[in-house]
Short mmCIF file of the C-alpha atoms (twelve columns), coordinates in Angstrom:
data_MODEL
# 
_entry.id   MODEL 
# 
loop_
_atom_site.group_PDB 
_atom_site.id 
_atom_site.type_symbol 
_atom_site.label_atom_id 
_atom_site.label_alt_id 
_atom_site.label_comp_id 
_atom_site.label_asym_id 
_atom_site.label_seq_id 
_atom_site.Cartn_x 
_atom_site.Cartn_y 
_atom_site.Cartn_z 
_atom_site.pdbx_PDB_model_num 
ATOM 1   C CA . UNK A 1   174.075 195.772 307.116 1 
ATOM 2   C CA . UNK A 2   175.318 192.342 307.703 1 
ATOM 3   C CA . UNK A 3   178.600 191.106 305.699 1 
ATOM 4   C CA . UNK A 4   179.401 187.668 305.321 1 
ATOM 5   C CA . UNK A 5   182.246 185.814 303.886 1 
ATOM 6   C CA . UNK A 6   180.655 184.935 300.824 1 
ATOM 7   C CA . UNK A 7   179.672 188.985 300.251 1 
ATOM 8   C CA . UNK A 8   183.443 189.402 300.118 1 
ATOM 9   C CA . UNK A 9   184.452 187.101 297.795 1 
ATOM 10  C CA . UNK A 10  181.616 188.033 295.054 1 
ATOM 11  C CA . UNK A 11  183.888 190.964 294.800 1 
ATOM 12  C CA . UNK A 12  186.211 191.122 292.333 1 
ATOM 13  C CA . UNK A 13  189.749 192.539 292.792 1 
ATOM 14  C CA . UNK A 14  190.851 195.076 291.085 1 
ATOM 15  C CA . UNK A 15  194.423 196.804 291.341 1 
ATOM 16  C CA . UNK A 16  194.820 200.066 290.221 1 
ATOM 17  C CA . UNK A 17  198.197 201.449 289.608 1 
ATOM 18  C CA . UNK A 18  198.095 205.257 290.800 1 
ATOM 19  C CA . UNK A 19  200.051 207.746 288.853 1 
ATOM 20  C CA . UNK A 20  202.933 207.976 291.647 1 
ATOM 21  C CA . UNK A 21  203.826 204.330 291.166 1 
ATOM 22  C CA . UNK A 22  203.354 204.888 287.033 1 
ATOM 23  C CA . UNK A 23  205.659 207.725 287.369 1 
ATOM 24  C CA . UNK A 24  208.362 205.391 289.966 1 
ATOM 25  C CA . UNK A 25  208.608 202.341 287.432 1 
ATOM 26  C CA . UNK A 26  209.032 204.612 284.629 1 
ATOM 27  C CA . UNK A 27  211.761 206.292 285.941 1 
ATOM 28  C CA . UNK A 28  213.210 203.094 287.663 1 
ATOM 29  C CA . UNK A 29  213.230 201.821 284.164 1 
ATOM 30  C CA . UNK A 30  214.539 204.796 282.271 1 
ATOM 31  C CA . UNK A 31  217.696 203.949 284.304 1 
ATOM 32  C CA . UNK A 32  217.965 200.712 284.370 1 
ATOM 33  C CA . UNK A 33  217.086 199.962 281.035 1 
ATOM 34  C CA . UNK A 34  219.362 203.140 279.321 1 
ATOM 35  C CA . UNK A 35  222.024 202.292 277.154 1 
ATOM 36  C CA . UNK A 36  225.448 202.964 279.507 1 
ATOM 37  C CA . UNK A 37  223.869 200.636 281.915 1 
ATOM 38  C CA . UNK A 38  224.503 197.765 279.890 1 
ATOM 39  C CA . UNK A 39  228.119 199.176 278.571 1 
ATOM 40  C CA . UNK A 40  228.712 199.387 282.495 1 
ATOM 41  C CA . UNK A 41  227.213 195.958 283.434 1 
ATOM 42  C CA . UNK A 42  229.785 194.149 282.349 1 
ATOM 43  C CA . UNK A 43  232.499 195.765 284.513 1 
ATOM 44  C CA . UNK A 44  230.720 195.864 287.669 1 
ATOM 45  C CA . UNK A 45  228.631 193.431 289.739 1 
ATOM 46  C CA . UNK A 46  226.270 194.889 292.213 1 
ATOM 47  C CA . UNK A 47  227.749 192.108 295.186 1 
ATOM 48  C CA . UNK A 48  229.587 189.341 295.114 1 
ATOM 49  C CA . UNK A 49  227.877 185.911 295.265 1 
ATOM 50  C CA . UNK A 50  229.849 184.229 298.982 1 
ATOM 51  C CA . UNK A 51  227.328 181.351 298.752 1 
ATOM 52  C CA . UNK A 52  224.645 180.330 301.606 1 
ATOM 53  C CA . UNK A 53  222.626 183.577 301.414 1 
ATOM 54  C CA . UNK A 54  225.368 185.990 302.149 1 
ATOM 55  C CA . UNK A 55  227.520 188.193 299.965 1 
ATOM 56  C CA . UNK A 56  230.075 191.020 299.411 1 
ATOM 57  C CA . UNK A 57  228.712 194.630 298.911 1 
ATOM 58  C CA . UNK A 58  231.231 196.335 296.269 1 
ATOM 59  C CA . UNK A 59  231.716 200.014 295.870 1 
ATOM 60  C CA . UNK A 60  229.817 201.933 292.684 1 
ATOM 61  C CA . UNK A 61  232.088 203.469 289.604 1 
ATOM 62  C CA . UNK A 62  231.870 206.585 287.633 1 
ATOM 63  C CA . UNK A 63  231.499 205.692 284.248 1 
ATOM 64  C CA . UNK A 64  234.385 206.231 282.052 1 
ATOM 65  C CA . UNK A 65  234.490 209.424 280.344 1 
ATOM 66  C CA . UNK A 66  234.248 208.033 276.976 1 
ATOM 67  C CA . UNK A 67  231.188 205.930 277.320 1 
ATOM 68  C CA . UNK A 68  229.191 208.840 276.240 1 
ATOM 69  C CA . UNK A 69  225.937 207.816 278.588 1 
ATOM 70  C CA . UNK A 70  223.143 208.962 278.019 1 
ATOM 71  C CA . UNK A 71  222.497 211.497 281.045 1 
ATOM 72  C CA . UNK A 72  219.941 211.541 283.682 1 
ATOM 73  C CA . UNK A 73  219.327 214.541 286.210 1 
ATOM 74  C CA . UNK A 74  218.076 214.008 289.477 1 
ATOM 75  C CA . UNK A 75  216.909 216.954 290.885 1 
ATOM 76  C CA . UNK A 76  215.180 217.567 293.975 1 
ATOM 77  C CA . UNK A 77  213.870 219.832 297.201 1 
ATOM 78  C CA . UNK A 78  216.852 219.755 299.744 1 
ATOM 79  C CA . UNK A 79  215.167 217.463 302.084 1 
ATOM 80  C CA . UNK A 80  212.988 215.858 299.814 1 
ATOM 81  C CA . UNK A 81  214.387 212.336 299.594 1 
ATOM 82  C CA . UNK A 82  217.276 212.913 297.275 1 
ATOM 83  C CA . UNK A 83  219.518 210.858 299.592 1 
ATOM 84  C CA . UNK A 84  217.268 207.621 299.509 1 
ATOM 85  C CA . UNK A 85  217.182 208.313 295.694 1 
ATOM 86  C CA . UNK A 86  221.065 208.341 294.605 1 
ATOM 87  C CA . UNK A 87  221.426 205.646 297.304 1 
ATOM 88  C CA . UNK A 88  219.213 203.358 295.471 1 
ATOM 89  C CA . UNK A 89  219.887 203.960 291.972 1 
ATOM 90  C CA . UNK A 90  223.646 203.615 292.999 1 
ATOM 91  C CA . UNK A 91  222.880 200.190 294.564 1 
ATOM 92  C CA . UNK A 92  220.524 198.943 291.687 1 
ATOM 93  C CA . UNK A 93  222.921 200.077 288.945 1 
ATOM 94  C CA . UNK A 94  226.429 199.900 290.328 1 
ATOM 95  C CA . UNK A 95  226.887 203.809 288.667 1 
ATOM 96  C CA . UNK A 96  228.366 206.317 290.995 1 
ATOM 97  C CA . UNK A 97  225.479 209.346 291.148 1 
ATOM 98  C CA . UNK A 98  227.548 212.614 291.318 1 
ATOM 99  C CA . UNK A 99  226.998 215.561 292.756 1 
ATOM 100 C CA . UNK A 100 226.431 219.063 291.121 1 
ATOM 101 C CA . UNK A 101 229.185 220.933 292.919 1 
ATOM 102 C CA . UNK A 102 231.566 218.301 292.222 1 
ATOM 103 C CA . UNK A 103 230.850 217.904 288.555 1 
ATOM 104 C CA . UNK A 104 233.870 216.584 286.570 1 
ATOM 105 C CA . UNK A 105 233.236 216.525 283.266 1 
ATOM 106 C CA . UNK A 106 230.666 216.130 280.597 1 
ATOM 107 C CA . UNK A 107 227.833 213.709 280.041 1 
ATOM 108 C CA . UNK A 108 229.002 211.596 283.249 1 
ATOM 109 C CA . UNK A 109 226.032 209.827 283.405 1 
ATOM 110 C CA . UNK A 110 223.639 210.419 287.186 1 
ATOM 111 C CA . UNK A 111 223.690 213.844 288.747 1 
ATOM 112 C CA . UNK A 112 221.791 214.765 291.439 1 
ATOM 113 C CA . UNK A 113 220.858 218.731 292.254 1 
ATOM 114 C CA . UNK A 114 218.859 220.679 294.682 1 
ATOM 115 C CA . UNK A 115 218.585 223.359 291.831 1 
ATOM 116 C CA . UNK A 116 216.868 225.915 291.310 1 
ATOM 117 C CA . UNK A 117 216.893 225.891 295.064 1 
ATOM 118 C CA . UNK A 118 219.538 227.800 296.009 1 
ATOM 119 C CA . UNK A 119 221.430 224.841 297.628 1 
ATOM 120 C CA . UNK A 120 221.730 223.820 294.214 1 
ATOM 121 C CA . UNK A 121 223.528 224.805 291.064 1 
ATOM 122 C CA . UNK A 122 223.940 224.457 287.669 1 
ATOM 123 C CA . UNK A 123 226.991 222.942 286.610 1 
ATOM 124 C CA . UNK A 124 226.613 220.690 283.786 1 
ATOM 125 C CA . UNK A 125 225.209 222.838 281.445 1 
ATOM 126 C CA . UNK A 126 223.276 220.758 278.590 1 
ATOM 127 C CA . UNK A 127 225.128 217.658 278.804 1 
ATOM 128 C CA . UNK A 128 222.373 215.694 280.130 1 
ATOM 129 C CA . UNK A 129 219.475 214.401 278.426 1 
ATOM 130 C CA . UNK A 130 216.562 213.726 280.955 1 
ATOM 131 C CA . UNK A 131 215.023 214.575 284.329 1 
ATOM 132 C CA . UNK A 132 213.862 212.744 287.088 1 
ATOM 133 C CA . UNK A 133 211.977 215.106 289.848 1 
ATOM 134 C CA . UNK A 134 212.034 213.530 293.519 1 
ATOM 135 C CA . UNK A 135 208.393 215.419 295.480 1 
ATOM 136 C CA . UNK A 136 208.330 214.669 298.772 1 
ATOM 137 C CA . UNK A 137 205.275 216.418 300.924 1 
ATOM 138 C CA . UNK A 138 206.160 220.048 302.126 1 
ATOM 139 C CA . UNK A 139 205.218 218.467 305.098 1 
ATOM 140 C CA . UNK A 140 207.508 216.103 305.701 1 
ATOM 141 C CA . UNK A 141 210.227 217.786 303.182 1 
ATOM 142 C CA . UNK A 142 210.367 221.320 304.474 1 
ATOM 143 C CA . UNK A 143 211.478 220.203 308.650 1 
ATOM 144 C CA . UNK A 144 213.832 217.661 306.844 1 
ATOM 145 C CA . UNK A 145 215.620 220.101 305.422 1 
ATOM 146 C CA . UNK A 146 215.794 222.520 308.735 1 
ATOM 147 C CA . UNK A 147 216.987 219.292 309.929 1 
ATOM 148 C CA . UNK A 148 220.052 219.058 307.313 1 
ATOM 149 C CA . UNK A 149 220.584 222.661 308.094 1 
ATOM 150 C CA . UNK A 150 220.617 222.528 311.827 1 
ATOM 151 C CA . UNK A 151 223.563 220.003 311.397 1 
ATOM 152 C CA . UNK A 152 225.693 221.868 309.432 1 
ATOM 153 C CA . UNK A 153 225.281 224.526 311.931 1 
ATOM 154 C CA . UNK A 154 223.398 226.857 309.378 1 
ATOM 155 C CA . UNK A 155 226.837 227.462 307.655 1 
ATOM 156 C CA . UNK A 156 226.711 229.627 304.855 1 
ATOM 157 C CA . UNK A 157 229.703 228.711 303.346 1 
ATOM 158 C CA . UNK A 158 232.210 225.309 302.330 1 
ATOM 159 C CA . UNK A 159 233.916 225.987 304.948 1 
ATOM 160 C CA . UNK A 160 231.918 226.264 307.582 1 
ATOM 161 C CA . UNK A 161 229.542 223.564 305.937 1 
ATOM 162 C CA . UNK A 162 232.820 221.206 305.617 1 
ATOM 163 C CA . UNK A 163 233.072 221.022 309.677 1 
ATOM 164 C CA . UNK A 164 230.040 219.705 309.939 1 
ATOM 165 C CA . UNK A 165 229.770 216.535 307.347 1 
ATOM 166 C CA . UNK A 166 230.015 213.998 309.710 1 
ATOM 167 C CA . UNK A 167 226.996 215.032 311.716 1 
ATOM 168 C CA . UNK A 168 224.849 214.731 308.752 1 
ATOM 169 C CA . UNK A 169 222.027 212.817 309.290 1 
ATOM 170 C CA . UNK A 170 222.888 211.557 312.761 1 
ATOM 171 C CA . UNK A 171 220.382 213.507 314.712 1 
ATOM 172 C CA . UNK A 172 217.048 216.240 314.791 1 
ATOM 173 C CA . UNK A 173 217.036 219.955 315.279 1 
ATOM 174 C CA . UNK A 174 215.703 220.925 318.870 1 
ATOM 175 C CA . UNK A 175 212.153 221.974 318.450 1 
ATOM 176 C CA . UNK A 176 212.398 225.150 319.702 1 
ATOM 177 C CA . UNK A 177 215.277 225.908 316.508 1 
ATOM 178 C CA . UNK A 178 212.590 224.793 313.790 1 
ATOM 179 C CA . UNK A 179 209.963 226.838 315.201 1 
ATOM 180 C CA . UNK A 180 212.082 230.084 315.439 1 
ATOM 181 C CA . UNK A 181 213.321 229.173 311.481 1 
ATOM 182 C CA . UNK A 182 209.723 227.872 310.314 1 
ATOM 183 C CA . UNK A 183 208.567 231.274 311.226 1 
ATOM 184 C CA . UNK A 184 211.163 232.981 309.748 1 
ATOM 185 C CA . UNK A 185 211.493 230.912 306.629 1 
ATOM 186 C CA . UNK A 186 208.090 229.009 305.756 1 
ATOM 187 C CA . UNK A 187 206.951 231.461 303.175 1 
ATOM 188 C CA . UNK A 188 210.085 231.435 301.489 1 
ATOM 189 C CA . UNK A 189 210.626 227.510 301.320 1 
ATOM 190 C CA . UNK A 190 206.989 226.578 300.463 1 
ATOM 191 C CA . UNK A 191 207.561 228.929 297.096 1 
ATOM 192 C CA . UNK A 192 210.765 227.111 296.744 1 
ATOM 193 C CA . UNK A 193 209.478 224.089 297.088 1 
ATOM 194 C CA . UNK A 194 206.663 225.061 294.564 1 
ATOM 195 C CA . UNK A 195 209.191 226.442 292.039 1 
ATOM 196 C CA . UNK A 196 211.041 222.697 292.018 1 
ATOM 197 C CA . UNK A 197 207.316 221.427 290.205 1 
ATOM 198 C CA . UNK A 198 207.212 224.689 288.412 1 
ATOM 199 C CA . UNK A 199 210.518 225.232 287.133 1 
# 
């Protein structure tokens, strides 16, 4: 079959949103549009304007204790793009994400969990009023979290884990370390995996 130029443009365009980007904006907006970002707003700039295309990055806040925010949990696989996540809601709303083992205090406003993976826990109880699940491939999720462990030195505990912080994310596990664990572990992390969309 021959196609010509003019075949291509008798077809109309159509753009179709898919449910992953539905699901993206939605919870883009759910932050950016809930009502402590716009008690925050006013005390925080995301950069500071230094003219000629450049500017100032600034630090993100916690929001005061007494702001009452209306809570959002960010829960994902370990692994599964939870770093990426907090980085950019951080940067598009100028709110400090926190973390669930260093939970200070009620309805703070963005925590991010690996629960109910067991890297995770629960530490804020009912203080926070929606969810946002982060599903990366098992694929691609599963050997990035080998990867996170493999840097930490498969510590079991704070203290070992502690000793290792800085190499976070700086390099890969050797290949012959994620095939001993995938066979060890697979079966194990695809259920947890699973249990993330389940639970």
């Amino acid at each position: 079959m021959l196609f010509t130029l003019k075949s291509f443009k008798a077809k109309p365009v159509v753009h179709e949103l898919s449910w992953a980007k539905m699901i993206r904006y939605v919870a883009l907006m759910g932050i950016m549009f809930s009502p402590f970002l716009f008690i925050y707003m006013d005390h925080h700039r995301l950069s500071i304007d230094l003219g000629g295309g450049d500017c100032k990055w600034t630090e993100s806040f916690p929001l005061p204790l007494d702001s009452e925010p209306f809570g959002t949990l960010v829960a994902s696989y370990p692994g599964g793009g939870m770093r990426v996540t907090w980085q950019q809601i951080e940067g598009l709303t100028g709110i400090t994400v926190g973390d669930d083992y260093q939970f200070s205090g009620p309805r703070v406003g963005i925590i991010k969990t690996q629960y109910p993976h067991y890297e995770g826990i629960w530490s804020y109880g009912a203080t926070l009023n929606q969810t946002i699940l982060v599903v990366r491939n098992p694929r691609w999720a599963i050997p990035s979290f080998h990867n996170i462990l493999s840097e930490i030195n498969y510590g079991q505990d704070v203290g070992e884990v502690s000793q290792h912080l800085n190499d976070l994310f700086t390099k890969r596990a050797p290949v012959g370390d994620w095939i001993k664990w995938r066979d060890l572990k697979f079966e194990t992390e695809i259920d947890l995996w699973a249990w993330h969309i389940d639970y």
